[in-house]
N, C-alpha and C positions, 0 to 999 in steps of 0.2 A: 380730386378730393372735394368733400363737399361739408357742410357743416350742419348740413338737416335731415335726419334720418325720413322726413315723411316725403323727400320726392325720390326715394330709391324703392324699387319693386325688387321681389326675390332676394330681398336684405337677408343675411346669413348674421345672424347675431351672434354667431361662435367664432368668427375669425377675430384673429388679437396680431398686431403688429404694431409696428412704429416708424415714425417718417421724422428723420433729422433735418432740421433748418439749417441754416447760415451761418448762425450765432450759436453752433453746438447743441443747440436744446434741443428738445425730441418732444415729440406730441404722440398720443397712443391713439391706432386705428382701433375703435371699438365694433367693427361689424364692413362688410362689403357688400356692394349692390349692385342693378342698375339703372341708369337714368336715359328718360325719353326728352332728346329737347327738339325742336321746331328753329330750324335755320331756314332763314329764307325760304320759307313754305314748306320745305323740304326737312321730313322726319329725319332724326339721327339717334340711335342707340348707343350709348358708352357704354361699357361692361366694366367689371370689376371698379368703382366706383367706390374710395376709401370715405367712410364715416369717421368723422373728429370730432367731436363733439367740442363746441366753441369757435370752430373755424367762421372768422365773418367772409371769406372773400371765399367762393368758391376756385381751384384752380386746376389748369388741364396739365397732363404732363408732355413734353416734347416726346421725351424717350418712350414712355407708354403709348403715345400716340402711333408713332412710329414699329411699333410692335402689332400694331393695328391692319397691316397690309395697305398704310397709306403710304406718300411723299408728303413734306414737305419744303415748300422754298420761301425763303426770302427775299422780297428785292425793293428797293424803294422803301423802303420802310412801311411794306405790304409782307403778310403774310395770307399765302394760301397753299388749303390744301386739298390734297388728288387722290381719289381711291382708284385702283389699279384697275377695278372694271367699271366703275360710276363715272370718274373722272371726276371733275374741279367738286369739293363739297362744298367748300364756304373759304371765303378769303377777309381779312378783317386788316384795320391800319394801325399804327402805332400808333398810343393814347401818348398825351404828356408825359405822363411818366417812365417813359419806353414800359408800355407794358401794350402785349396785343390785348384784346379785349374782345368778346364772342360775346355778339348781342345773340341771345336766345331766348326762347319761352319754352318755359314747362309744360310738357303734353304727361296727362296722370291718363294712364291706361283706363277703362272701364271698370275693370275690375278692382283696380283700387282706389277709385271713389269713394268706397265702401268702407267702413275699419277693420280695424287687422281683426278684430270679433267675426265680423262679415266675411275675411277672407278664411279665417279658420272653418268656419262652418260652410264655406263653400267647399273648402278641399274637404271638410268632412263630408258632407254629400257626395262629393264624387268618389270617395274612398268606398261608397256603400255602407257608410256608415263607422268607419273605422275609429276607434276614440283618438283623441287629440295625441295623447301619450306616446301612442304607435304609430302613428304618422312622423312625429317627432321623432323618433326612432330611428325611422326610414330614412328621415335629412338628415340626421346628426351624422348617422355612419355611411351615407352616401351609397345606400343600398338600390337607390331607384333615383334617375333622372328629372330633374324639373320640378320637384317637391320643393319648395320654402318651408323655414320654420315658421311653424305655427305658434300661436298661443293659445289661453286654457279658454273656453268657453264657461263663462258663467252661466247661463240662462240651459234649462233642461229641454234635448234637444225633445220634440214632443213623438218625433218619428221614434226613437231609439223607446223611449218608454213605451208605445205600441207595442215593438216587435220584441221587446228584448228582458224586461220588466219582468224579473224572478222576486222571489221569496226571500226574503230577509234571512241569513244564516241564524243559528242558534248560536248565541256565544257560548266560548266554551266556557267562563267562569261560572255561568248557568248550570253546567252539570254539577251536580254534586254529587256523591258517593258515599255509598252506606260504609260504616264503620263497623258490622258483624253482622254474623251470618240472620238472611232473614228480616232484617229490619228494613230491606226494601224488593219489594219481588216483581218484575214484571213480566207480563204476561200478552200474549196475543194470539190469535186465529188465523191461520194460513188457509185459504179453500176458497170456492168448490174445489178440489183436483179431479180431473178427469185424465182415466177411466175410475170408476170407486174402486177401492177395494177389494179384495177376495171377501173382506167382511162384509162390506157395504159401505166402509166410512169412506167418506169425502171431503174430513177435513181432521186437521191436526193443530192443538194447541199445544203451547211452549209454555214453561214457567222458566225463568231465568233470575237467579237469587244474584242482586247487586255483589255483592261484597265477593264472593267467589268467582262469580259469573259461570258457575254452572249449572248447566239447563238440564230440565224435563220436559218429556212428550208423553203426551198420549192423543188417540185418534178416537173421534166424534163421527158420529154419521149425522146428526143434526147441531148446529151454534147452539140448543138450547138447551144441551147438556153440559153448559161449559160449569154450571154452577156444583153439579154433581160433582164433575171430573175436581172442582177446584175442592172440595169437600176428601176427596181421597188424597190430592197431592199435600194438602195441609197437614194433616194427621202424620203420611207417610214424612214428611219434612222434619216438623215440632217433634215428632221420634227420634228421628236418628241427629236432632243438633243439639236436642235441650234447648233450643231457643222457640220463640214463639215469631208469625209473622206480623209487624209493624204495619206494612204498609202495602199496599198494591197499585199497579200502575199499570191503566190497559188506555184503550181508546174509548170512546162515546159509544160503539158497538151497541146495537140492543140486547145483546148475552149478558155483558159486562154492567148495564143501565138497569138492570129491570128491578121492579119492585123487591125478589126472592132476593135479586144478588147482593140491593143494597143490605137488605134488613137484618143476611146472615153477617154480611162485615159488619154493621153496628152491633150486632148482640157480640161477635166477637172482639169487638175493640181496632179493628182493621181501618186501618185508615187510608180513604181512597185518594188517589193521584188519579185526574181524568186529561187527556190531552186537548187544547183546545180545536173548535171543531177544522177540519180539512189542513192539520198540521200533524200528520203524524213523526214528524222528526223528533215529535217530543216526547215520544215511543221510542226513538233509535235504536236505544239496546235489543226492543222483541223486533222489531222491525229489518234490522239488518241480521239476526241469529235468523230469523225464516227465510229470506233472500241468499243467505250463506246456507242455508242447509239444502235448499232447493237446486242452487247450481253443484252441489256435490251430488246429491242423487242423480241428476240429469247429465254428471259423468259417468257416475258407476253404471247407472243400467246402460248409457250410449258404449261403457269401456268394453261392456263382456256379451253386451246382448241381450239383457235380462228384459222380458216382458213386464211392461209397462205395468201390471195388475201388481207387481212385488214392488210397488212405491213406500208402503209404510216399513217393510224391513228396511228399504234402502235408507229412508228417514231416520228407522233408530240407527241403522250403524252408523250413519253421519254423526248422529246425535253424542252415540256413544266416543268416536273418533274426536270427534270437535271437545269433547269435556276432557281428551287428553292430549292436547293441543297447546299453543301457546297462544297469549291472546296478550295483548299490549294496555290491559284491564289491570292482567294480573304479573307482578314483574315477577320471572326468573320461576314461575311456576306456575302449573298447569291447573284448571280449576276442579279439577278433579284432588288434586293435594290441596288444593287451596277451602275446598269444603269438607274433606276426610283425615286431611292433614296426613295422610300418607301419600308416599309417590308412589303412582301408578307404575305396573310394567306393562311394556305392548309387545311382549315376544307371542303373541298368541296372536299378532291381526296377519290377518291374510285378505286377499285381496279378495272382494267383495263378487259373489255371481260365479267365483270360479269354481273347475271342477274338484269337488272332492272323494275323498272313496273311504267311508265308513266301514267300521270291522262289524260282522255279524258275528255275535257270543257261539260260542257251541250247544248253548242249552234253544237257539233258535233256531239250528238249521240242523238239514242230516249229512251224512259222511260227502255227498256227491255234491250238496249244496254249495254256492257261492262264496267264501269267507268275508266279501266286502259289495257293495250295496254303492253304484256309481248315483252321486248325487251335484246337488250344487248347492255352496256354501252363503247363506244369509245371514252373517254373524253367530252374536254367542247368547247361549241361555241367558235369562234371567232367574233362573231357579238354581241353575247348576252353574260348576266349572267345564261344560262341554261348548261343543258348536251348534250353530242352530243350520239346520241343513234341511233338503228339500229332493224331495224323489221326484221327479217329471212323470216316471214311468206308472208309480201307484201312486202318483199324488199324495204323499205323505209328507207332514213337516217331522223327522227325525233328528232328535240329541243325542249327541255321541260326543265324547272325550277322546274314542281310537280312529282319529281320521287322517289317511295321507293326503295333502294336495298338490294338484298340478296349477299353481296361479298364472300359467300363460296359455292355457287352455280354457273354452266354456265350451258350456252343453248348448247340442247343436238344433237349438230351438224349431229351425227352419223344415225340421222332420216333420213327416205326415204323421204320426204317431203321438210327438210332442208337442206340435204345434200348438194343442190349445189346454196342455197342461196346466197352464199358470190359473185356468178360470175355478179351479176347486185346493184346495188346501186341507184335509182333513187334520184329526186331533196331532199332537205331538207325541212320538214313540218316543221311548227311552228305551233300546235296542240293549242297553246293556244289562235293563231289570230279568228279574226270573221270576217275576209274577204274570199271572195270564195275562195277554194284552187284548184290548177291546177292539175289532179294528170294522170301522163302518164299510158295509157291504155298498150300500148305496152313494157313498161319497160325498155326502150332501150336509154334516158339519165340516163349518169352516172355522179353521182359526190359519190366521199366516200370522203370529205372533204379533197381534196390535196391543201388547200391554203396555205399559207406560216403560220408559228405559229403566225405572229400578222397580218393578211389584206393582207396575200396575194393573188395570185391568185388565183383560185379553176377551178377544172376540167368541174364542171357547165356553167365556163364562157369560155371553149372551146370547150363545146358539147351541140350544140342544137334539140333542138327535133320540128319536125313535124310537124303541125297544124293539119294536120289530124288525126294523133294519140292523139291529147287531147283532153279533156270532161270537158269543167267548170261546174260544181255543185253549183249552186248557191240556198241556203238554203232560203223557202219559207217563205213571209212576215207571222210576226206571228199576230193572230188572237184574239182579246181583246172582253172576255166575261164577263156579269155582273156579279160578284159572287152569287155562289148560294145562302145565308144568306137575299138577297135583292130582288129577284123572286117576294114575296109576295108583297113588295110596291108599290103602284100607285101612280107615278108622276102628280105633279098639273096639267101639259102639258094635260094629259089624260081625270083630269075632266073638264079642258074648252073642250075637243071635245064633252062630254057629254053634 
């Protein structure tokens, strides 16, 4: 037992016991260690070495000694003792007081020279840098051999800030949230994507309304029509809520910064939110909706096959999928009810790329004709209650409401024939009208449905086609014959010519 915690190494500050005296009283062991002394030249190590704090007399014990793999004897009023392969360690004589007496000196290791600061950071460098915490860890529940507890470093270790040195979190009291629809919107730019387009675009902006948290897309083939596109989403919005938009929140972007974009927010009252620069966390909302809608498209096309060029369908149906989603923005309801105030139904989604088989009308086909038109399914109109579907074979994007699917089936791209169907898209059929249909000979209008998810743009209304390259087909007046059951009658008409 000893009464100085600074000549014990490997001191465990967590052991707790107590050592009764004589006199009944009891002293509390506040930690265990152990001690290096210098007997007659000759190093000795004691282990397990009880800390008392207020002990003046340091003392050994017979019985613990003994536990040691030593002997001891007494004789003459000498004591010495014997380690079983050392032999004699140290023999000492009887003081006055009958007490033996071990003259010793304190040998301090090297390494703790140093202060317990010095030795924490040394086992921190040898941890690889491990923090104090979890080293602590390691000793307290004796997960690893030969670890002492450590203490906390004050001074910043200069290594760790080199290597390790992030970005201050956003608090979350910092977030604030809009209170109705519109009064906060944000907005961002996802792109270049490669490959572009069927249209040509290469990039997709988001609007995403705080308070519902549900988003719009539409697709850009250059950033520098963001301000356009934002000019169609406003109107389409300020429409359908009766509300006006408050405020906008994009990044430092040159779309977003330019002269036009500021000047149209001030003439309208729009008040900007700019993120500060190389922090887009302060974007979140548009920042993680594009990173969320990215890794869904890049399951749907890996799920069925779908060539890479059908990214912006894949984008709205995510789009559309995710507005009837849950989202931990909005409690107990989807932000689709949470901006229309009605609940959505999803009995109409079907699994993205897969095969479909469209009804062909009777007023389109002849008696011998096909009744269904094997296709693949890229979501739903935006104009109708149909599907929005896709011919490999004539390249056609077709809307149809009469469609059966097979969702664990896709079209098998890999065909010599289809293989490089996905590079042309022409107009949208609606298979179910009886009006003549337009349909391009050349193949060379594209539209693959890049409007916005509710009424926006589409690629159709920036690419026109030719007059010379189309062919109205205008289906022949049909021809009313007397049934055959009535052949044999003769109308009265016939016997007055008689």
């Amino acid at each position: 037992m000893a009464g100085n915690k600074d000549w014990l190494y490997e001191f465990d500050e967590s052991y707790r016991d107590s050592v009764k005296l004589g006199d009944d009283s009891k002293m509390c062991v506040m930690g265990k260690g152990n001690v290096k002394l210098n007997i007659n030249r000759r190093i000795h190590i004691i282990t397990d070495v009880y800390y008392i704090p207020g002990l003046k007399t340091n003392l050994l014990s017979i019985g613990q000694i003994q536990q040691k793999n030593v002997t001891i004897i007494f004789k003459n009023d000498t004591c010495k003792i014997f380690h079983g392969e050392k032999g004699l360690l140290f023999a000492t004589h009887m003081s006055a007081n009958r007490m033996y007496v071990v003259n010793a000196a304190l040998v301090i290791p090297k390494c703790l020279k140093v202060s317990k600061r010095d030795w924490s950071q040394l086992w921190h460098n040898r941890y690889a840098h491990l923090s104090i915490k979890w080293l602590n860890i390691l000793a307290k529940k004796d997960m690893v051999k030969g670890l002492p507890p450590l203490e906390e470093i004050d001074e910043k270790c200069v290594d760790c800030l080199t290597g390790k040195q992030h970005r201050e979190a956003i608090p979350k009291q910092a977030m604030w949230r809009a209170s109705e629809k519109l009064e906060l919107v944000h907005s961002d730019i996802c792109g270049p994507i490669n490959p572009k387009s069927n249209g040509g675009n290469r990039y997709f902006i988001t609007f995403t309304d705080d308070f519902s948290r549900k988003t719009w897309i539409y697709f850009l083939k250059e950033k520098s029509s963001a301000l356009d596109t934002f000019k169609i989403f406003k109107v389409l919005v300020e429409k359908e809520s009766g509300c006006v938009i408050q405020c906008l929140r994009t990044d430092r972007g040159g779309e977003f910064v330019s002269t036009g974009f500021n000047d149209f927010c001030s003439n309208q009252g729009i008040k900007r939110q700019l993120t500060t620069a190389y922090t887009p966390q302060q974007n979140g909302v548009s920042e993680r909706k594009n990173r969320t809608l990215m890794n869904m498209v890049r399951s749907m096309l890996a799920g069925r096959n779908v060539p890479k060029g059908f990214w912006p369908e894949a984008v709205k149906w995510a789009t559309y999928v995710m507005n009837r989603s849950p989202t931990l923005s909005v409690k107990n309801i989807t932000p689709e009810e949470a901006w229309s105030g009605s609940k959505p139904s999803v009995h109409h989604f079907r699994v993205f790329g897969c095969l479909a088989f469209a009804h062909v009308p009777d007023s389109q086909r002849t008696k011998l004709d096909d009744k269904s038109i094997k296709c693949v399914h890229l979501g739903v109109s935006d104009e109708s209650k149909a599907y929005k579907l896709y011919d490999p074979e004539k390249k056609k994007i077709i809307v149809s409401r009469d469609v059966v699917f097979e969702e664990n089936k896709s079209w098998e791209w890999n065909k010599s024939n289809t293989k490089k169907n996905s590079e042309v898209i022409d107009d949208e059929i609606e298979i179910e009208s009886t009006e003549p249909i337009t349909v391009n000979v050349e193949g060379n209008n594209e539209n693959e449905g890049v409007d916005a998810q509710n009424n926006g743009p589409s690629d159709s209304d920036m690419h026109t086609s030719s007059d010379d390259n189309e062919v109205e087909f205008q289906l022949p007046p049909r021809v009313r014959r007397l049934p055959a059951n009535l052949s044999d009658y003769v109308s009265g008409s016939e016997l007055d010519d008689d």
